[in-house]
C-alpha positions in Angstrom: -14.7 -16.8 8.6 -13.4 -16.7 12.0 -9.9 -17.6 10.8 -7.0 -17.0 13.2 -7.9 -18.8 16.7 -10.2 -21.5 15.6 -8.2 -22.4 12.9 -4.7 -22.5 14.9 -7.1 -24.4 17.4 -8.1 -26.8 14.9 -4.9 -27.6 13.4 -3.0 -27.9 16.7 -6.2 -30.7 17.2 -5.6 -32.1 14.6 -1.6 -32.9 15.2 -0.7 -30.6 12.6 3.1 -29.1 13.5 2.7 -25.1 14.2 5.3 -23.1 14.2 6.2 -19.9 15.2 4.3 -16.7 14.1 7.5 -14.8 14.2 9.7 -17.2 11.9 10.0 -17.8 8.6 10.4 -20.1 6.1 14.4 -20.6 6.0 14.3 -20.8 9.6 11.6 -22.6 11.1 11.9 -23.0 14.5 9.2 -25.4 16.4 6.6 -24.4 18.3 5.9 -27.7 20.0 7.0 -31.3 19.3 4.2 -32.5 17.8 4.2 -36.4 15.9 3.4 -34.7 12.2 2.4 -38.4 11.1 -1.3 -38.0 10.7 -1.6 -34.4 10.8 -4.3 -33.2 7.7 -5.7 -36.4 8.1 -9.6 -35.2 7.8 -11.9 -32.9 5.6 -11.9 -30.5 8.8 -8.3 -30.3 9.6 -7.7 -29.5 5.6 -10.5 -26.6 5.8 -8.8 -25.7 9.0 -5.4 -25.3 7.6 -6.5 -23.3 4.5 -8.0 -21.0 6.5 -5.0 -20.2 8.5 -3.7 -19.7 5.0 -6.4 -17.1 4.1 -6.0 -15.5 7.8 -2.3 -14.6 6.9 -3.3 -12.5 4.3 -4.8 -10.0 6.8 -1.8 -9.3 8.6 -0.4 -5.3 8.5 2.8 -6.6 6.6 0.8 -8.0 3.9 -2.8 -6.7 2.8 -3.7 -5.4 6.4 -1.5 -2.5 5.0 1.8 -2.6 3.5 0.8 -4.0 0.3 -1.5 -1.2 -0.1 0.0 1.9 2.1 3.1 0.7 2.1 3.9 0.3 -1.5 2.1 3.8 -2.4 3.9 5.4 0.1 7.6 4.5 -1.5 5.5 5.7 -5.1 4.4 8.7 -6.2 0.6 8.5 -5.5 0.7 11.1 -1.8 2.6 12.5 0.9 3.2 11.7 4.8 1.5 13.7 7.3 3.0 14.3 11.0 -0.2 13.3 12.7 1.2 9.9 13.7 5.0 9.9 12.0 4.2 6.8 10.3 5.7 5.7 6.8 7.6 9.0 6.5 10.4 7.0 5.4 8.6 5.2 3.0 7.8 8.2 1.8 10.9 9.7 2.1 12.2 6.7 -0.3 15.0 6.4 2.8 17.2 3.4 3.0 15.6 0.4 4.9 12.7 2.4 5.2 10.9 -0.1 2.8 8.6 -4.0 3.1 10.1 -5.0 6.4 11.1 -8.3 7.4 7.2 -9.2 8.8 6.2 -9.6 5.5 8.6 -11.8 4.3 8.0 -14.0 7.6 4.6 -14.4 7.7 4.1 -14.8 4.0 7.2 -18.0 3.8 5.3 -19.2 7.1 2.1 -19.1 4.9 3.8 -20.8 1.7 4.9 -23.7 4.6 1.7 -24.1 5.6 0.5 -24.5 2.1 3.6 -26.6 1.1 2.2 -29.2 4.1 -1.5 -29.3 3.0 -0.6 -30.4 -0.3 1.7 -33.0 0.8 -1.2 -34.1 3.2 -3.8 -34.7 0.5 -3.4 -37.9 -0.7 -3.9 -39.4 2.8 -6.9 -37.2 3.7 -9.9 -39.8 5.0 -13.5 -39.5 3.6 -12.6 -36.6 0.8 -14.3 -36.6 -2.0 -12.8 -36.0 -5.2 -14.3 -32.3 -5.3 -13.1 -31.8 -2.1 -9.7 -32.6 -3.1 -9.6 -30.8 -6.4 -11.2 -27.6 -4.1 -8.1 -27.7 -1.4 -5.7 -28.2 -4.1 -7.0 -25.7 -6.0 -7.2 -22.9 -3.2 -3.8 -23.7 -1.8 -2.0 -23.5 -5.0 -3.9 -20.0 -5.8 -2.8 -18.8 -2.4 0.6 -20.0 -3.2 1.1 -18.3 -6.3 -0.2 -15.2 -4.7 2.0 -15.2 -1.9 5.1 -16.0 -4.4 4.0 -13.4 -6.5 4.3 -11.0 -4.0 7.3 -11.4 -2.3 8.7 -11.9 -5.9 7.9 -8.4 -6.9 9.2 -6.7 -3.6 12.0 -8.4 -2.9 13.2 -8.9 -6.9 13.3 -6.7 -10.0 10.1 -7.7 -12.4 11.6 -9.5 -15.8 10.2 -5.9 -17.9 12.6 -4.2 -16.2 15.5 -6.0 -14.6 19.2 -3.3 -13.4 22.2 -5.5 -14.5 24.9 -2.4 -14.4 28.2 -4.6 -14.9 26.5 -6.6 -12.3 24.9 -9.8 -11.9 21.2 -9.7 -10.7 20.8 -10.9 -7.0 17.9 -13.2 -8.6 14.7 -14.2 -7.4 13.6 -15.5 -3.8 13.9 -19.1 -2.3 11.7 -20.9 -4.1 10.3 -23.9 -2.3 7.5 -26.3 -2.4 8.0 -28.7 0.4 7.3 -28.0 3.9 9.4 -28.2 7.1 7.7 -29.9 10.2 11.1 -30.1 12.2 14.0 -27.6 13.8 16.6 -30.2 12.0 14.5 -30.1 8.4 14.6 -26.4 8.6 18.1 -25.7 10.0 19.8 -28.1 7.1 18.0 -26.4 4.0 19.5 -23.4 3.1 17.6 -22.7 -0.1 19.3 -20.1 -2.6 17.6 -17.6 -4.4 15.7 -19.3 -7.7 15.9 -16.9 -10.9 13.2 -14.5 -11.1 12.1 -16.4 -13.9 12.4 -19.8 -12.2 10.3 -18.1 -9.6 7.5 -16.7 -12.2 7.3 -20.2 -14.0 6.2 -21.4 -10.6 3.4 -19.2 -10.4 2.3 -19.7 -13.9 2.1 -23.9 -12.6 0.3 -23.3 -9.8 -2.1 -20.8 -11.5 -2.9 -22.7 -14.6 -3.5 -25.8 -11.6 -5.7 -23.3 -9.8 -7.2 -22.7 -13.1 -8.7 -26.3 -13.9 -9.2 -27.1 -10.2 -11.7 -24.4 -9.0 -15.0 -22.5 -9.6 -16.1 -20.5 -7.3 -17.5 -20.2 -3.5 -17.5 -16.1 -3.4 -14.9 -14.0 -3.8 -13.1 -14.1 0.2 -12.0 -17.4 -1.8 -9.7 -18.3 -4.4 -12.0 -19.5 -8.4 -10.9 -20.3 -11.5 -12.0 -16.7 -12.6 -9.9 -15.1 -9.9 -7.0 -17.3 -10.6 -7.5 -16.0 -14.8 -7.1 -12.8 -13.2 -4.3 -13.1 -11.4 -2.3 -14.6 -14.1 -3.1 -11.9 -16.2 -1.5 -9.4 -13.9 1.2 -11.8 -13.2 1.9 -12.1 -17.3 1.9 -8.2 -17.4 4.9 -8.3 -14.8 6.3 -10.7 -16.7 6.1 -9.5 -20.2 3.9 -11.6 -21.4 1.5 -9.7 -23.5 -0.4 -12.5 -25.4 -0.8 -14.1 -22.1 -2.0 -11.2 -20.9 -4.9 -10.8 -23.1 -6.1 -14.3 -23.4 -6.4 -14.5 -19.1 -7.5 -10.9 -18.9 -10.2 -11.9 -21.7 -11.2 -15.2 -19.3 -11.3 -13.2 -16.1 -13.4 -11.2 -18.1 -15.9 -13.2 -19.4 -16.1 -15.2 -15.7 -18.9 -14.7 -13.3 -16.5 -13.6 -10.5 -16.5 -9.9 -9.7 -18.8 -7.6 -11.8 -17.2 -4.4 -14.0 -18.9 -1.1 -12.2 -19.2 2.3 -13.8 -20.4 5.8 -12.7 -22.4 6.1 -8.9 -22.3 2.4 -8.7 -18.4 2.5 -9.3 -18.4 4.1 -6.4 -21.1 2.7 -4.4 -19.3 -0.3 -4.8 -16.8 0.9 -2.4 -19.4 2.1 0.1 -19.9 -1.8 0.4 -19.1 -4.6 2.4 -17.8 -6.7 -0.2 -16.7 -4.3 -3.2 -18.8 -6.2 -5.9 -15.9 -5.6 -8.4 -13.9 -7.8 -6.6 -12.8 -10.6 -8.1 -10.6 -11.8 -4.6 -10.3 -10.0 -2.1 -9.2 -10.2 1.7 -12.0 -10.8 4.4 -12.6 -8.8 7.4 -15.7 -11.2 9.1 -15.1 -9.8 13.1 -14.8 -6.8 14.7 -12.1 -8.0 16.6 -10.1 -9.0 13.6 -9.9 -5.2 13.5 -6.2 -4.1 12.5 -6.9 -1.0 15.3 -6.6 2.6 15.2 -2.9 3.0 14.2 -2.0 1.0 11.1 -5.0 -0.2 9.3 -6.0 1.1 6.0 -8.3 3.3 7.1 -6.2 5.0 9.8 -3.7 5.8 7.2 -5.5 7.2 4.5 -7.7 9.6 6.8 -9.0 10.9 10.3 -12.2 9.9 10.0 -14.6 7.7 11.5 -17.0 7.2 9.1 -18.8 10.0 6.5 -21.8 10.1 8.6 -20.3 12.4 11.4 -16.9 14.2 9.9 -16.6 15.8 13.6 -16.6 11.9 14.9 -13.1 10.9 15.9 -11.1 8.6 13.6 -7.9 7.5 12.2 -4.4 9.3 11.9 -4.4 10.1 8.2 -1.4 9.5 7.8 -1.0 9.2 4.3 -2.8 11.7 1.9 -3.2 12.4 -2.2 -0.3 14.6 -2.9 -0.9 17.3 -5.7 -0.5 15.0 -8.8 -3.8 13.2 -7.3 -5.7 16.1 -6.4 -5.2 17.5 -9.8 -6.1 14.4 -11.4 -9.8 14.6 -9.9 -9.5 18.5 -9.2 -9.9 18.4 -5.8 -9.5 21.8 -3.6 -11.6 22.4 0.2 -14.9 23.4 -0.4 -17.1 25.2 2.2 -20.8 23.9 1.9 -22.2 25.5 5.3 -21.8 27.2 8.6 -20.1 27.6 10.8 -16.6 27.1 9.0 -15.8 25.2 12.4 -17.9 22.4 12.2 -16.2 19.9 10.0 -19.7 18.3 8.2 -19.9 22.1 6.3 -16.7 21.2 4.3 -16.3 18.7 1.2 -14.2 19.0 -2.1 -14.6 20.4 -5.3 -14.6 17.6 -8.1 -14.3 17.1 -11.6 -16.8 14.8 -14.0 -14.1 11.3 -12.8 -16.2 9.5 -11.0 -13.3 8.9 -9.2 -13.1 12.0 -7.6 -16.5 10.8 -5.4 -13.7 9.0 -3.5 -11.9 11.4 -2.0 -13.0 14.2 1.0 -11.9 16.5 3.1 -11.4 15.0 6.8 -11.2 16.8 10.4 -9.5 18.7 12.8 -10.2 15.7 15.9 -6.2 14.9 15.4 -4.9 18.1 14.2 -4.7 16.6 11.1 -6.0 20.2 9.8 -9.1 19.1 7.6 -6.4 17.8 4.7 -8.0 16.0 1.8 -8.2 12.4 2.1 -9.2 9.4 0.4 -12.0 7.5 1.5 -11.8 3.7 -0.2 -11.8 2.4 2.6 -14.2 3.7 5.4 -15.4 0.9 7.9 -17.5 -0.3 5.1 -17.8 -4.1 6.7 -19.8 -2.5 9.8 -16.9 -1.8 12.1 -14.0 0.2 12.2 -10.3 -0.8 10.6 -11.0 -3.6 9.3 -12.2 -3.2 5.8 -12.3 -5.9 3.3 -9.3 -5.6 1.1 -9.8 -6.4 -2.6 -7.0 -7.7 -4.0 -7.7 -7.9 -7.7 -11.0 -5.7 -9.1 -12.5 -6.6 -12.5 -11.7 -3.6 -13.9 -7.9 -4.1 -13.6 -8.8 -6.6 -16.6 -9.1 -3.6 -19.3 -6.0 -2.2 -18.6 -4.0 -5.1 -18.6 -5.3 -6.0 -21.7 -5.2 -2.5 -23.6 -1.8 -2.7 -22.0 -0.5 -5.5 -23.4 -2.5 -4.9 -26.9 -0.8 -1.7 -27.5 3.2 -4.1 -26.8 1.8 -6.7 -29.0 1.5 -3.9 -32.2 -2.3 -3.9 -31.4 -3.1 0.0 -31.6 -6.6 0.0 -32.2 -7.4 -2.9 -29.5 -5.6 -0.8 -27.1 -7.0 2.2 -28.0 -11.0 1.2 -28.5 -10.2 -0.4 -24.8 -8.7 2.3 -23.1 -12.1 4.4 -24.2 -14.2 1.8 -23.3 -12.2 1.9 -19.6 -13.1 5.9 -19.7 -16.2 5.9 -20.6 -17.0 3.5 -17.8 -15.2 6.8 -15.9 -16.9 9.5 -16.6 -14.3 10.5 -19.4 -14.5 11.8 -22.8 -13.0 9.8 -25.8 -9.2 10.1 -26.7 -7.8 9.5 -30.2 -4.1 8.9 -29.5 -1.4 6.6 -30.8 2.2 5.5 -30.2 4.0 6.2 -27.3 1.1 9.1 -26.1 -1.4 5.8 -26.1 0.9 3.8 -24.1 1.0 6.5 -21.3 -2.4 7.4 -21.4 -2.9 3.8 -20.0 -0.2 4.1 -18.1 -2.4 7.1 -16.6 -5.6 5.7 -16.3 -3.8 2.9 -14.2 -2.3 5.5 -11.8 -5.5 7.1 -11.2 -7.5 4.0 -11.1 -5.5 2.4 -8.6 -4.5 5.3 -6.1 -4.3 4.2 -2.8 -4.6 0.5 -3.8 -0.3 0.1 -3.8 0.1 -0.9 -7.4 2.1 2.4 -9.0 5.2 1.4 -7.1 5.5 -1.8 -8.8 4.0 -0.4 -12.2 7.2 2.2 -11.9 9.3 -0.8 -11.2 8.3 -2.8 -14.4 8.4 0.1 -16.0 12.0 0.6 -15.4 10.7 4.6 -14.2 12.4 7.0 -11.4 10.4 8.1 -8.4 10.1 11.4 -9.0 8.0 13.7 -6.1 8.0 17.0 -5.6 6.4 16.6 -1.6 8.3 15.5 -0.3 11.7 15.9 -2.6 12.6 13.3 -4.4 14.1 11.9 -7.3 14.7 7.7 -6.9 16.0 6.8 -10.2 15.6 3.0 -11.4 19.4 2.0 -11.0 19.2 2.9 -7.4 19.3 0.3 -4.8 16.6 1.9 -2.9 14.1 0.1 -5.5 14.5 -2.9 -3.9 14.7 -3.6 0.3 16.9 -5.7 2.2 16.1 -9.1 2.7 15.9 -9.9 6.7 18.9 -10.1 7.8 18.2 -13.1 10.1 18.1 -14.8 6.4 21.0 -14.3 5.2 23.0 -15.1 8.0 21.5 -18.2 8.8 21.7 -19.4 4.9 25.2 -18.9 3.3 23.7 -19.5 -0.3 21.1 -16.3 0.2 22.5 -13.3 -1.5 21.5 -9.8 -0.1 20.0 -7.2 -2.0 22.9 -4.6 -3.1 23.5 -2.2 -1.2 22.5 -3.7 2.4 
C-alpha cells in the first residue's frame, strides 16, 4: 500500500482539488486551482483517494503515535524518561501539554477528503455496483473513525460529561460535505454539534459501513471491523445493549482471531498482529515514522530483541510501578558480564502479558530501564510498526462490561474468566462493584501502551492519580480536555473553546 505520494499523485491526475497538509477542515485553504468538475470520475481515482484516506491515519498526531503514546502518557499507565524530553508534559498532565492542533488538522483534512469521495460516487464511470457499495463502505468506516476520535479528545464522553453550573462546550464541528474552494471554506463557520449529535453520526455511518462491506484484510475497513468499532463506540456512549449485540457480531466475524497464551504474544512478534481486527499499515521502509517519535522509539531503546547492545530508540516513555507490579517485573541478571546488555531480562509472573515487557540498554543512557516491547520493528524495518487499532479481544471486555451495567452479573462474570483464562489467570468469584473494577482492571492491563486508559478514566468520570511523577488530575479539571487550535476559533466566531484556554 504505497499510500502517500502515488496516491496524492493520482488524485492531483485525476483533477481532484488538494489542499494543504497543514490546514484543516474549518479553514481550507487551496493548494492549486484546480476545475473540481470531474474530479473522482474513475474506479482508479476513487481507490486513489481512499487511500490517501487510509495514509492519514499513519501520521505521528494520529496512530503514528499520539493516539497510542500520547494518550497513555496524560494516563496513568508510565512515566517520562529524560533520554529525549519528549511527552514530559503529557505526562506531567501540564496545561496545553495535551493532542496538539496536528491532529485535529490532518484528521478534518481526512473527513474532507472523505466528505468529497462520497459526493463523487454517483458520477464514477465503469463502477460496478460492488465497487460502489466497497468505497462507500470504507469511507464511511474511516469517517466514523476519524469522528470518533477527535470526538473523544476534544469532548467529554456522554458516561461522563462535567456540567459544574456550566454549560458543556459540546461536541466538534460536525460536517459531511466537502470544501473544494478558499470561498466554500472561508464562509462556513461550522459550530460545535452536541456530543450526541456527533455520536449519532457515527452510529449512521457505522451501521452503513456495516451492510456495505466484507472484508479484504484487516489494513482495510469490513463489516466485522466496523461491528467492532461500534461496540467500543456504544461503550463510550453508554450504550450497553448495543454493546453486546456488536461486540457479539465482531465476535462471531472472521476478522481478527482471539489469541491466548505464547501465541498471544507471538502475535505481537508479527507483522500483522493476527488479533487485529483493523489496524494501521506500515507497507515501506520509508513510510518509517524515524528514530524520534514513532512507537517504537518511545516505548524503548532498542533496536530489535535479537541484539539488546544494538542501538535503538529513545524510550522515552516506560511502565511506571503500577505496570510493573501488575506483571511483576524487576531487572533480572541471566549472564556475564553484568555489562553486556543480552545477560539481563525481567522477572515475570504467570500473565502472559508480562512476555511483553524487557529490560532495554545503556546505548542512550537510558540506564537499562524496563520497557515494553509491543511494538519492536515487527513489519521488517525499524519505526514503522503496524498499528492495530481495534484487537478481537477488546470484544470480551466490552461485553462483560456492559453485561455487568445492564444487571447481567453472571454474563459479566463467566466473561471476565473466560478473558483470564485466555491470560494465564486463575478464576475470580466476585460481584458488585469489586466485578465491575476487576474489568475495569483487566482492561488497564490489557491495553498498556495501546492509549486507551486515558479515555477509559474519562468515561469513567475518574482522577488521574500518579505517584511518578506527582499527580493528582481530578475529573472537573480542565486539563481533561485540550484546547482546540486556536487558528479555529478565531477564524469561526460560532466555535467555542475548551474552558479554561
Amino acid at each position: 500500500m504505497k499510500f502517500i505520494n502515488k496516491a496524492f499523485l493520482s488524485l492531483a491526475l485525476a483533477g481532484t482539488f488538494l489542499v494543504s497538509s497543514c490546514d484543516s477542515l474549518l479553514q481550507v485553504d487551496p493548494r492549486q486551482s484546480i476545475d473540481a468538475n470531474g474530479a473522482l470520475n474513475t474506479p482508479d481515482a476513487v481507490d486513489a483517494a481512499l487511500n490517501s484516506v487510509y495514509a492519514r491515519l499513519r501520521s505521528v498526531r494520529n496512530y503514528g503515535r499520539d493516539l497510542f503514546a500520547l494518550a497513555d502518557a496524560l494516563a496513568d499507565v508510565g512515566q517520562t524518561t529524560s533520554n529525549s524530553g519528549r511527552l514530559i508534559g503529557e505526562n506531567n498532565n501540564q496545561p496545553n501539554a495535551h493532542f496538539q492542533a496536528g491532529f485535529w488538522q490532518n484528521s478534518y483534512f481526512a473527513i474532507n477528503e472523505i466528505n468529497l469521495i462520497l459526493a463523487g460516487l454517483p458520477g464514477v464511470q465503469g463502477a460496478s455496483a460492488a465497487q460502489l457499495a466497497r468505497w462507500e463502505g470504507e469511507a464511511k468506516f474511516l469517517r466514523a473513525l476519524y469522528y470518533f476520535d477527535l470526538v473523544k479528545v476534544y469532548s467529554y464522553i456522554p458516561t461522563a460529561i462535567f456540567q459544574a453550573g456550566v454549560t458543556d462546550e459540546g461536541g466538534i464541528p460536525l460536517v459531511t460535505e466537502g470544501v473544494i474552494t478558499s470561498g466554500d471554506a472561508l464562509n462556513r463557520q461550522t459550530p460545535r454539534a452536541t456530543i450526541d449529535q456527533v455520536y449519532t453520526q457515527i452510529y449512521t455511518d457505522l451501521e452503513d459501513a456495516k451492510r456495505l462491506l466484507t472484508s479484504r484484510g484487516v489494513q482495510y475497513a469490513s463489516g466485522g471491523a466496523a461491528s467492532a468499532l461500534l461496540s467500543r463506540v456504544a461503550l463510550y456512549r453508554g450504550d450497553w445493549a448495543k454493546v453486546v449485540a456488536e461486540s457479539t457480531a465482531a465476535l462471531s466475524s472472521n476478522v481478527g482471531t482471539v489469541l491466548s497464551g505464547s501465541a498471544y504474544v507471538n502475535g505481537w512478534r508479527t507483522p500483522v498482529n493476527p488479533e487485529s481486527m483493523f489496524e494501521v499499515r506500515f507497507a515501506l521502509a520509508e513510510e518509517s515514522i524515524g528514530v524520534n517519535e514513532s512507537l517504537q522509539s518511545s516505548y524503548t531503546a532498542l533496536l530489535n530483541l535479537s541484539n539488546k547492545n544494538s542501538q535503538g530508540g529513545w524510550g522515552d516513555f516506560i511502565p511506571n510501578a503500577t505496570v510493573r507490579g501488575f506483571f511483576g517485573l524487576t531487572p533480572l541478571q541471566i549472564g556475564n558480564p553484568a555489562s553486556d546488555n543480552n545477560n539481563w531480562d525481567v522477572n515475570r509472573n504467570s500473565d502472559v502479558r508480562a512476555q511483553l515487557y524487557t529490560t532495554g540498554n545503556t546505548v542512550r543512557g537510558a540506564g537499562r530501564q524496563i520497557e515494553c516491547t509491543k511494538f519492536m520493528s515487527k513489519s521488517g524495518f525499524a519505526y514503522a510498526d503496524n498499528v492495530p487499532v481495534i484487537r478481537k479481544s477488546e470484544m470480551h471486555l466490552n461485553r462483560a462490561e456492559a453485561n455487568f451495567r445492564l444487571g447481567n452479573a453472571t454474563d459479566a462474570l463467566n466473561e471476565l474468566n473466560a478473558f483470564k483464562a485466555l491470560r494465564g489467570l486463575t478464576a475470580v468469584n466476585l460481584s458488585g462493584d469489586a466485578l465491575l473494577e476487576e474489568i475495569l482492571l483487566e482492561r488497564f492491563k490489557e491495553f498498556a501502551f495501546e492509549g486507551q486508559r486515558f479515555f477509559d478514566l474519562k468515561r469513567n468520570g475518574r482522577p488521574i492519580v500518579k505517584t511518578t511523577p506527582a499527580v493528582n488530575l481530578p475529573f472537573d479539571d480542565f486539563k481533561i480536555l485540550p484546547p482546540i487550535p486556536q487558528r479555529e476559533v478565531d477564524g469561526n466566531p460560532n466555535l467555542n473553546q475548551n474552558r479554561g484556554y
